[in-house]
Structure formats: structure tokens, C-alpha cells
C-alpha positions in Angstrom: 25.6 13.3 9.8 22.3 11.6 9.3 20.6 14.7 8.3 23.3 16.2 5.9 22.2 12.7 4.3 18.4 13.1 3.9 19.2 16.3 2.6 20.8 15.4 -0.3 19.0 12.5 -1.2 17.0 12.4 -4.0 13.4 12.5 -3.3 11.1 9.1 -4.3 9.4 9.0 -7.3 6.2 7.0 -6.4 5.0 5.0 -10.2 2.7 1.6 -9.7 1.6 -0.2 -12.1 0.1 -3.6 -13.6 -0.1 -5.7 -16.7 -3.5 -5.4 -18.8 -4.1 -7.5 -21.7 -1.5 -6.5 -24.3 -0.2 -3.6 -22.5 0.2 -1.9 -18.9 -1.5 0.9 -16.7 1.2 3.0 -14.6 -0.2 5.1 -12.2 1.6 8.1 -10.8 0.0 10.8 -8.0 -3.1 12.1 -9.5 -3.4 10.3 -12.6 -2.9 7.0 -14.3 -2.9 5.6 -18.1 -3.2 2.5 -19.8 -1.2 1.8 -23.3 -1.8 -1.0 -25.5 -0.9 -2.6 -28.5 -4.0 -3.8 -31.2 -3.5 -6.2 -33.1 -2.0 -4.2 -36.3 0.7 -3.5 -33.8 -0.5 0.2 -33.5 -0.2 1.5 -29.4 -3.5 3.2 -27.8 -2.9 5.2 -24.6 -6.2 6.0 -22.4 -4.9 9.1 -19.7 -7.4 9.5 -16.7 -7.1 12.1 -13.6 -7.4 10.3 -10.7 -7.7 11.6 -7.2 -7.6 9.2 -4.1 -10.4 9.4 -1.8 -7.9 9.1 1.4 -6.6 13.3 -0.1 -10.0 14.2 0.9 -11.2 13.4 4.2 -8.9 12.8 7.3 -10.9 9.5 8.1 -9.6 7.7 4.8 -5.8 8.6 6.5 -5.9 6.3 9.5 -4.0 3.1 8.6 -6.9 0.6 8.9 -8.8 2.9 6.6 -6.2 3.7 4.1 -5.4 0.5 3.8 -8.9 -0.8 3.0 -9.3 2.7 0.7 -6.4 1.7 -1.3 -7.2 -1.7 -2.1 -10.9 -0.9 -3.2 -9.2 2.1 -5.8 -6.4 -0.5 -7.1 -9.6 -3.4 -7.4 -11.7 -0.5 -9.0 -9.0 0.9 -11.3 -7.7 -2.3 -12.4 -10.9 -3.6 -13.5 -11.3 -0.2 -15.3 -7.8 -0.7 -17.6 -8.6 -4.3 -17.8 -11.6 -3.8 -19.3 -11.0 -1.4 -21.4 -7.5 -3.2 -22.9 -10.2 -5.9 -23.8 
């Protein structure tokens, strides 16, 4: 019974994000994009590919490693969309 159920489950759609100064970045798998508002209420949108390091080398996919990868990429991009919703 448990596998009839996975098999007709929807698979997960993986979007992260985070608030930037007068907008938000979403990041999906391989790319990410930051939208915000000026202050003549028009809405800019910066679109950037983005490739994680741990797709490239098995190292970067043991947990310890991942881990660390993942939270130098989200420190690295978030500065990124923050500075540029400045």
C-alpha cells in the first residue's frame, strides 16, 4: 500500500527564498532572481543561473560538506541580492 502512495504523490517543488530591501530573491534549482520595487513604485527583476558547487564534485555531497557548501552559497548569494536591492 505504501508504494501505490509514493506513486501518486505529487513530486516536491523545492523554491527558497528571502526578503531584500523592498522586494524578495526566490531561488529555485539552477537559478535564482531578485524583484524589487523603486521608489516610483516600478518592479525590477535581476535573473541569474546559478549552479551549486555540491552538483559538481562528490566531496561537496557528504553531509558535513554540503552542509557547510550550502550555507557559504546562501551567505554569498544573499549578500549578492541584498546588495544589489540597495
Amino acid at each position: 500500500m505504501r508504494n501505490w502512495i509514493i506513486l501518486i504523490m505529487k513530486p516536491a517543488i523545492l523554491v527558497g527564498g528571502q526578503a531584500v530591501i523592498e522586494g524578495v530573491m526566490m531561488r529555485v534549482p539552477g537559478a535564482y532572481a531578485t524583484a524589487v520595487r523603486d521608489p516610483k513604485g516600478n518592479v525590477h527583476i535581476d535573473r541569474h543561473k546559478f549552479t551549486s558547487v555540491t552538483e559538481h564534485s562528490a566531496f561537496w555531497k557528504k553531509p558535513v560538506f554540503r552542509g557547510m557548501a550550502a550555507l557559504f552559497e546562501a551567505m554569498k548569494m544573499g549578500m549578492a541580492t541584498l546588495q544589489w536591492s540597495a
